[in-house]
C-alpha positions in Angstrom: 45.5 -63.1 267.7 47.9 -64.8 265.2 50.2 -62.0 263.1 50.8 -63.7 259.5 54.2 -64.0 258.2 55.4 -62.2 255.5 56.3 -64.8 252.6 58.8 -65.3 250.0 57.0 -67.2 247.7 53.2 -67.1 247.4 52.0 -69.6 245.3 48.5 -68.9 245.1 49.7 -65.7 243.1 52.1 -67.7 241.1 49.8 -70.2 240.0 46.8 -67.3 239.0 49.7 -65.9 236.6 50.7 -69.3 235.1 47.0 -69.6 234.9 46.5 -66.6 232.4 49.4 -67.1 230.7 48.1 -70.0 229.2 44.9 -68.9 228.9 46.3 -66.1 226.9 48.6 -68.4 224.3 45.6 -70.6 224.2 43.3 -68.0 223.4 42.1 -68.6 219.8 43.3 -72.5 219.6 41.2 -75.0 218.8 40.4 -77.9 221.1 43.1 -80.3 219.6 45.6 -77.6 219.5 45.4 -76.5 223.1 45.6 -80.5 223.9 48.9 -80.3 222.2 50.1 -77.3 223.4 49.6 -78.4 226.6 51.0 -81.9 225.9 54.2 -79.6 225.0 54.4 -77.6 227.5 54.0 -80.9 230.0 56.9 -82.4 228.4 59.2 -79.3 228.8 59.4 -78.7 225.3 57.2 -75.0 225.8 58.5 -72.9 229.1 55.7 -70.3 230.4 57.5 -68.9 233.3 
């Protein structure tokens, strides 16, 4: 039997809140306008953390 660790960083979690962050900020945005939010956001010029 294998005990599990205890981590410091899980990034499944910190991906899933990334996730619905954007989901949320994106919510109401129309096709084009996610495509440059996320453009944005790529290119450092929006931070979600």
């Amino acid at each position: 039997m294998k005990s599990k660790k205890i981590k410091s960083f899980d990034a499944v979690a910190f991906f899933r809140a990334i996730k619905e962050k954007l989901a949320a900020k994106m919510e109401n945005m129309s096709l084009e306008q996610q495509k440059n939010f996320m453009r944005q956001v790529r290119e450092g010029k929006i931070k979600i953390a």
